[in-house]
C-alpha positions as CSV (number, residue, x, y, z in Angstrom):
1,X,2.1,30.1,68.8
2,X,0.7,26.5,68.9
3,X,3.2,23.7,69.1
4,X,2.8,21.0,66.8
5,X,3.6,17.1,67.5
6,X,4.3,14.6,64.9
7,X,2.5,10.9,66.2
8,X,3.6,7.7,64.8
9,X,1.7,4.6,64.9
10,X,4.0,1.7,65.4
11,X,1.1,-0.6,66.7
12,X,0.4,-1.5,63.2
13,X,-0.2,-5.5,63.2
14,X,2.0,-7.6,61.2
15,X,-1.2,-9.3,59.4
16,X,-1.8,-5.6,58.5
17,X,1.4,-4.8,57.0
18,X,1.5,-8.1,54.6
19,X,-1.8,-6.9,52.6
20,X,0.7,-7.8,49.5
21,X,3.6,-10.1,48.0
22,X,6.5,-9.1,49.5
23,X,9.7,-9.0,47.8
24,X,11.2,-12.2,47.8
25,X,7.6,-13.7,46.8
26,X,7.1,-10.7,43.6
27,X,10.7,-12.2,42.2
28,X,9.6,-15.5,42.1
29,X,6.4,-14.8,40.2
30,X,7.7,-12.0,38.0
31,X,10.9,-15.0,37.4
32,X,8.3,-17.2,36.5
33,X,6.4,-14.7,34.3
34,X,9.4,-13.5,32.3
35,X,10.0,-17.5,31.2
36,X,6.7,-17.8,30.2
37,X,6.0,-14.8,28.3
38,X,9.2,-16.3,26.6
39,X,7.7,-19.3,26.1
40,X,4.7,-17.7,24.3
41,X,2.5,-18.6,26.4
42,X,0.9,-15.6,28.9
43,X,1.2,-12.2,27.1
44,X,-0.2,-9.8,30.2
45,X,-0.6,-9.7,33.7
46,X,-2.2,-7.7,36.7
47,X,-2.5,-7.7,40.3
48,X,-6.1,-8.0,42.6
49,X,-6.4,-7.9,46.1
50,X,-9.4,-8.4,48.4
51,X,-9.7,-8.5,52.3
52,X,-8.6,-12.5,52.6
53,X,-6.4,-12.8,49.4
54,X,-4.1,-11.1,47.2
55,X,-3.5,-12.5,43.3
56,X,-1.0,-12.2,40.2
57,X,-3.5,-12.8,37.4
58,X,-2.4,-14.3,33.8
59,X,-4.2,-13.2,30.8
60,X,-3.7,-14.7,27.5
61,X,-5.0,-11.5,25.7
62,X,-5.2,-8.4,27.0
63,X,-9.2,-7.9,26.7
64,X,-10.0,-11.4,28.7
65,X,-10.3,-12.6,31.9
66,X,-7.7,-14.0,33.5
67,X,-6.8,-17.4,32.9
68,X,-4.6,-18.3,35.5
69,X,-4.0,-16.8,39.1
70,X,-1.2,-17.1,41.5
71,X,-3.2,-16.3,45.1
72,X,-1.4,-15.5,48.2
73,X,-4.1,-16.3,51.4
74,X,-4.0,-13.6,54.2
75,X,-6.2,-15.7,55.9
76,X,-5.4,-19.2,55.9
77,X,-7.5,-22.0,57.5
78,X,-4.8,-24.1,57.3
79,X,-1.2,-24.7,57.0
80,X,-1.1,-25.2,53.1
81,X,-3.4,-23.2,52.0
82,X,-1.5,-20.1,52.3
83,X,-0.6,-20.3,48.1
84,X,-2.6,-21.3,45.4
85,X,-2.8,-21.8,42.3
86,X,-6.6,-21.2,40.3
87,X,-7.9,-21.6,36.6
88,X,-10.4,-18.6,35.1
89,X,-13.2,-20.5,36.8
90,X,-11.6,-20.2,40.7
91,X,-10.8,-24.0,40.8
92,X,-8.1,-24.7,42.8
93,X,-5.8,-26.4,40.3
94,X,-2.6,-26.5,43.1
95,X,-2.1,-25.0,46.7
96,X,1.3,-25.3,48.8
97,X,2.6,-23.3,52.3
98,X,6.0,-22.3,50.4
99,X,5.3,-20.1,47.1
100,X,8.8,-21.2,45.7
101,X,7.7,-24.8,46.3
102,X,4.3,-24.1,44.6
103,X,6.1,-23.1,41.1
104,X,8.7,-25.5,40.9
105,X,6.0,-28.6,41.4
106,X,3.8,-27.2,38.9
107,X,4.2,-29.0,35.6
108,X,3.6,-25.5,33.7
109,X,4.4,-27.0,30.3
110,X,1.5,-29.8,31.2
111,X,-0.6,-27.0,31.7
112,X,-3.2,-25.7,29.1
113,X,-4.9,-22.4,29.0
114,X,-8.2,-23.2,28.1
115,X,-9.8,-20.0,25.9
């Protein structure tokens, strides 16, 4: 009879493991979220991810592009690029190292969603 052998790979890199938000970062936006769907403001919401970034997209309506995306880097050229903050069009409208940082500085009541 053959033996079998179970392999684990615990070589995986940390870059590797951090393909998403984690925990502490997912609170903060879904915090964030809850107050404004309060507010009236953002009614849905949905997660993309690519090979360099990971984003919590805000949709006014269900049926439209976003209009608002929180972006978490995985790639960062620099230091405070590693959040940002980008309008339906992918202009950078804030950016900031520290994702808690990055929400409380944003004035989201000065902030218009532009249909």
């Amino acid at each position: 009879m053959n033996k079998i052998r179970l392999i684990i790979n615990n070589d995986i890199n940390k870059s590797e493991k951090q393909k998403f938000f984690i925990k502490k970062e997912l609170q903060c936006i879904l915090n964030l979220y809850a107050k404004m769907v309060s507010n009236g403001s953002w009614k849905d919401y949905s997660f993309s991810t690519g090979l360099k970034e990971v984003s919590f997209d805000v949709y006014q309506r269900v049926s439209e592009k976003p209009v608002l995306r929180i972006t978490k880097n995985l790639k960062p050229g620099y230091v405070n690029e590693r959040y940002f903050i980008k309008d339906k069009d992918g202009k950078v409208i804030n950016k900031s190292e520290d994702l808690n940082h990055l929400i409380t500085k944003t004035s989201w009541s000065k902030l218009k969603l532009i249909k």
